[in-house]
Backbone bond lengths (Angstrom), bond angles and torsions (degrees), N, CA, C in turn:
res aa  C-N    CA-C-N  psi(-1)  N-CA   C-N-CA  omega(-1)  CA-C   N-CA-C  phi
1 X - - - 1.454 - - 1.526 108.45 -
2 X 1.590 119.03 110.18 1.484 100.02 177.25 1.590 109.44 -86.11
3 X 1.349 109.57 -168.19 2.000 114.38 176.26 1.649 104.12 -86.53
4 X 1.283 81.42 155.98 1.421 90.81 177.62 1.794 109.36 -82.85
5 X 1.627 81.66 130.11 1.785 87.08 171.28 1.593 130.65 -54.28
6 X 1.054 117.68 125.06 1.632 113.90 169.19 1.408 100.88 -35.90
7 X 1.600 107.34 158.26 1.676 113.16 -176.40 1.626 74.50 -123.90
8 X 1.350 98.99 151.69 1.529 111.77 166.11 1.726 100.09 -153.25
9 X 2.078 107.02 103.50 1.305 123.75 153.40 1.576 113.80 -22.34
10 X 1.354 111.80 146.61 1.263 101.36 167.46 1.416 136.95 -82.37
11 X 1.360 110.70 25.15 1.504 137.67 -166.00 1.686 84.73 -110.56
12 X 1.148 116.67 -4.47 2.218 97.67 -157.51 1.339 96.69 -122.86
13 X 1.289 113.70 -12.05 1.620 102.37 -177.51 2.170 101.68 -75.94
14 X 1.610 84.90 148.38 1.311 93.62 167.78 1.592 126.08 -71.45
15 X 1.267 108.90 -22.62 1.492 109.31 170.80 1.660 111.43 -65.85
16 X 1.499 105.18 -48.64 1.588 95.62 178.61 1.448 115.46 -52.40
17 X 1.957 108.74 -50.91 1.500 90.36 -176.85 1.783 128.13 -72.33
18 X 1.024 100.67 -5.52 1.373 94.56 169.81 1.520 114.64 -62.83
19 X 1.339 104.71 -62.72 1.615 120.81 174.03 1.646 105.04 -50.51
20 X 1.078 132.67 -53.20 1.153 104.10 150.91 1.746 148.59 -34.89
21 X 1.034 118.45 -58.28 1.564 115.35 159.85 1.539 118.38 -67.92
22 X 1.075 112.94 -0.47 1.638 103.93 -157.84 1.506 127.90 53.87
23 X 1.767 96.95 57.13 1.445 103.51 -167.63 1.392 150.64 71.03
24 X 1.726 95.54 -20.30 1.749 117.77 174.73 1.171 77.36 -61.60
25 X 2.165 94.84 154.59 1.576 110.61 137.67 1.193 108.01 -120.44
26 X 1.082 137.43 4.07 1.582 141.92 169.07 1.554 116.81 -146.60
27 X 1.460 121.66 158.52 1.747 133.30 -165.56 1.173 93.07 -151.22
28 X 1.619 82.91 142.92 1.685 111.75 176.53 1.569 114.41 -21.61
29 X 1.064 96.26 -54.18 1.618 121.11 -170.40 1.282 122.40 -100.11
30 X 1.143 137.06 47.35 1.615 139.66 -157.52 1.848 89.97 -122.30
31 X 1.535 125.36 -16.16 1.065 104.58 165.85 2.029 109.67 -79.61
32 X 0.978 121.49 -3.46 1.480 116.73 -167.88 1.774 115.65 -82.74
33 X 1.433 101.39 -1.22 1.247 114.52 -172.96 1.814 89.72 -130.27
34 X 1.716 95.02 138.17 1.667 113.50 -173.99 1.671 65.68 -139.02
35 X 2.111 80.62 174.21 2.045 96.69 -156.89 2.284 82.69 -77.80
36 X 1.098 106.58 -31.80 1.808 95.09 175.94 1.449 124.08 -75.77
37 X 1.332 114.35 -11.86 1.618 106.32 175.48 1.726 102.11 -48.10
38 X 1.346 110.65 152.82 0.971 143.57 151.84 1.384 142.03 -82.37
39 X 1.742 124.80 109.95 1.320 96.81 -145.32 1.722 91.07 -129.88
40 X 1.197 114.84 136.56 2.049 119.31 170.40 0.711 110.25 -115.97
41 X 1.236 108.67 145.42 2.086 138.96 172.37 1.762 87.99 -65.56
42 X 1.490 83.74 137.74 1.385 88.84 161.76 1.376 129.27 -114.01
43 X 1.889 102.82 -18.47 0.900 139.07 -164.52 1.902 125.95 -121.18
44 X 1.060 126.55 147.48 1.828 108.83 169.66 1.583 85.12 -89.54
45 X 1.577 79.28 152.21 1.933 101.73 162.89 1.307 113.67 -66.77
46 X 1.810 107.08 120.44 1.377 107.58 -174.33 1.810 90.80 -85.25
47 X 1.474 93.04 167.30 1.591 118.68 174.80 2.009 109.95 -51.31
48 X 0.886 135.12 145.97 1.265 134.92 -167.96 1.473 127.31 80.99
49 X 0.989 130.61 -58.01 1.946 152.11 125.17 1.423 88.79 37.97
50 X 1.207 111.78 123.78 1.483 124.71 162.05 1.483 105.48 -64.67
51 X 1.828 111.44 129.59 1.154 124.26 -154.61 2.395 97.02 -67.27
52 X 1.174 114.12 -11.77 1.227 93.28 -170.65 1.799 94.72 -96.17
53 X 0.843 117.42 -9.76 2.101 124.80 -179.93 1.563 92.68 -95.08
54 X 0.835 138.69 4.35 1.297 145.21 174.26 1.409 102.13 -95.00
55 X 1.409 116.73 -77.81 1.300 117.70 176.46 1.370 127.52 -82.41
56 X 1.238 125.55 -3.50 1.261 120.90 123.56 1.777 136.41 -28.66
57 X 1.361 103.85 -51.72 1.534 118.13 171.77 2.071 102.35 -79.44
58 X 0.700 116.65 -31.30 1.399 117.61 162.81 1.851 127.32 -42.44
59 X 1.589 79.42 -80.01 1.358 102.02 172.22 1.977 118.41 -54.89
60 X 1.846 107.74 -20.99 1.658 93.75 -170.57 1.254 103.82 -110.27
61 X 1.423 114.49 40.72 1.482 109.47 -179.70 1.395 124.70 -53.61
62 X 1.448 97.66 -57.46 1.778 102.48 143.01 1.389 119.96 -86.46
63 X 1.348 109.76 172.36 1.215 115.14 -169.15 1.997 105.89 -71.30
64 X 1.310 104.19 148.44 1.615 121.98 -150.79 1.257 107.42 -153.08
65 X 2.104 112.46 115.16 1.382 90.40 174.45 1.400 117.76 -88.74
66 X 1.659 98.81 -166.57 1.575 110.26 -171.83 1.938 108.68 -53.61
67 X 1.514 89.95 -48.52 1.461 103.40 -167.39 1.417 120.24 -61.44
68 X 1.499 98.59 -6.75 1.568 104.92 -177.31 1.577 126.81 -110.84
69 X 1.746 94.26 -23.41 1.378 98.63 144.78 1.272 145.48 -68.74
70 X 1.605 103.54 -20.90 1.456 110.19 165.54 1.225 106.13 -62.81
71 X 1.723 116.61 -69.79 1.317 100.12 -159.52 1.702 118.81 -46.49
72 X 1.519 115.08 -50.92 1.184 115.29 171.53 1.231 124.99 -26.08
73 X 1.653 128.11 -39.12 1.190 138.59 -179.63 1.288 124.86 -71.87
74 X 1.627 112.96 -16.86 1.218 127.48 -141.02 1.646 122.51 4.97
75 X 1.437 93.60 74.92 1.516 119.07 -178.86 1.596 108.92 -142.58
76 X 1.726 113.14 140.26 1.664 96.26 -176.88 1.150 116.49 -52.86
77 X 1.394 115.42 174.54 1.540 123.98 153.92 1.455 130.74 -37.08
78 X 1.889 103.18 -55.15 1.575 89.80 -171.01 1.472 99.79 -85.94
79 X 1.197 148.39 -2.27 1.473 141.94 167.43 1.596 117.41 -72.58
80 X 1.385 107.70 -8.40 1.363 111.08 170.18 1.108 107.05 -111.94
81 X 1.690 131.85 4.41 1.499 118.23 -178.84 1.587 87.86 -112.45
82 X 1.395 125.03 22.21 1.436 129.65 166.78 1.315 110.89 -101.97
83 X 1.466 106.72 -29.53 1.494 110.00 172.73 1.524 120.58 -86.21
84 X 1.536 130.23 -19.41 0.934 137.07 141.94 1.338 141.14 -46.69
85 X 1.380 111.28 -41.51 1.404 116.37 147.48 1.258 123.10 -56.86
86 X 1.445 133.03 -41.82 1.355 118.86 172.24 1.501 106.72 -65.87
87 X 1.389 134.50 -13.02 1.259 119.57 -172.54 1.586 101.55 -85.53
88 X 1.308 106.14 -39.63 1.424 110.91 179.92 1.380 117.34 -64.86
89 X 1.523 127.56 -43.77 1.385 123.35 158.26 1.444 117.82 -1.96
90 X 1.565 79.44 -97.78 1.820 122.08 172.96 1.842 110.23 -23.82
91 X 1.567 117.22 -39.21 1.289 115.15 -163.47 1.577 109.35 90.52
92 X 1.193 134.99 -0.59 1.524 120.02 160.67 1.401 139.68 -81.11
93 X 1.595 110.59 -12.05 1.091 106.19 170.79 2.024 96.93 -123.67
94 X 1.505 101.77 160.08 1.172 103.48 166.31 1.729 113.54 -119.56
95 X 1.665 113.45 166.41 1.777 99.92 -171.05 1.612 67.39 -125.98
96 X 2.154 82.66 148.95 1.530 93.14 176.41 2.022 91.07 -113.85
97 X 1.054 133.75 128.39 1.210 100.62 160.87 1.375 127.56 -96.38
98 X 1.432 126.18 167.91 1.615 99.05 -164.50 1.525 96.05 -94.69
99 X 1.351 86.28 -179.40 1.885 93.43 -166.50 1.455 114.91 -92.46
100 X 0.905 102.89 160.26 1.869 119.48 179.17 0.764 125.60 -131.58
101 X 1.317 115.79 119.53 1.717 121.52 -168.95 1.425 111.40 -66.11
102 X 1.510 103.98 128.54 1.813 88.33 -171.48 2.270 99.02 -76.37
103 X 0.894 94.52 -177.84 1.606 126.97 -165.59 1.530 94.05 -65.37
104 X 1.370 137.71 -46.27 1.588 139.40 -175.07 1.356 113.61 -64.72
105 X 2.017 102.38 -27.31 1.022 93.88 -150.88 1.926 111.33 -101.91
106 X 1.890 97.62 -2.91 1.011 121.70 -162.75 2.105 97.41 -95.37
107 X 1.522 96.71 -30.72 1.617 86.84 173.50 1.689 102.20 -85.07
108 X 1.406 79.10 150.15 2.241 105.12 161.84 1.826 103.61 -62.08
109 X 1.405 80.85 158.44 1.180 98.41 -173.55 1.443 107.02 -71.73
110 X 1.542 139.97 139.10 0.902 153.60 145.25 1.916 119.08 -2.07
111 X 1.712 75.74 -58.02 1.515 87.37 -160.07 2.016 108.02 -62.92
112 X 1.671 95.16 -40.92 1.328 104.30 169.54 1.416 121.28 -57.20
113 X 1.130 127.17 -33.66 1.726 144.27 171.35 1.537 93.01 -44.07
114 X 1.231 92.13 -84.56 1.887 110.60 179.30 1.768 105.98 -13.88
115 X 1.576 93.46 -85.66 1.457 101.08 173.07 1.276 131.93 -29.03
116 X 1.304 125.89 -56.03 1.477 134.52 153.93 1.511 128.24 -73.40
117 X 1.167 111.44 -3.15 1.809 103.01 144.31 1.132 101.78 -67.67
118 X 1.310 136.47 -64.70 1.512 156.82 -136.52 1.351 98.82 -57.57
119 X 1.071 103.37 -82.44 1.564 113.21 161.48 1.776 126.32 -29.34
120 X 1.197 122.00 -70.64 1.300 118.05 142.79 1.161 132.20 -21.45
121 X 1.639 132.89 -36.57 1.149 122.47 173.55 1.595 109.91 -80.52
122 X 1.452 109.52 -22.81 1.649 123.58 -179.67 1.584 107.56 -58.80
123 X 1.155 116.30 -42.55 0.869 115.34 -173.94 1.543 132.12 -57.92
């Protein structure tokens, strides 16, 4: 009885992802995309368009995160935040990132603190 062979999708081989990026493994811009950015088509997929920047523009009609285009792609993460950068280059896609409450805005007010020590010590 021999072992069973590894299966490798055609999304998992290393030859595809290479051929996919055109050999990059990293872009200028691969920090501008986190797995929650948010990313929109800006554009329809013109004719010629590498079939995954294609459906990329498909898939972000509405806004779409990173992590979900990967999976959709069934391609890793950073090979799709390589393909995102070329979309972003170009001007067809835009990244929204979501927002974060800064730190001032996440503490209570002082004055309320105050008050409820105050009280607390009344007690």
């Amino acid at each position: 009885m021999t072992a069973p062979r590894p299966r490798f999708g055609r999304n998992d081989s290393p030859d595809r992802l290479y051929t996919v990026t055109n050999g990059r493994s990293r872009s200028n811009a691969v920090d501008t995309f986190d797995l929650v950015t948010l990313i929109v088509g800006e554009c329809d997929p013109a004719p010629g368009m590498q079939s995954e920047h294609a459906t990329i523009l498909r898939l972000c009609e509405r806004p779409t995160a990173v992590v979900e285009i990967a999976a959709h792609l069934q391609l890793p993460v950073s090979i799709t935040r390589i393909l995102l950068c070329d979309l972003l280059d170009t001007g067809r896609i835009s990244a929204r990132h979501p927002r974060t409450a800064r730190a001032a805005d996440r503490l209570p007010d002082p004055d309320i603190l105050e008050q409820v020590l105050v009280g607390l010590r009344n007690l």
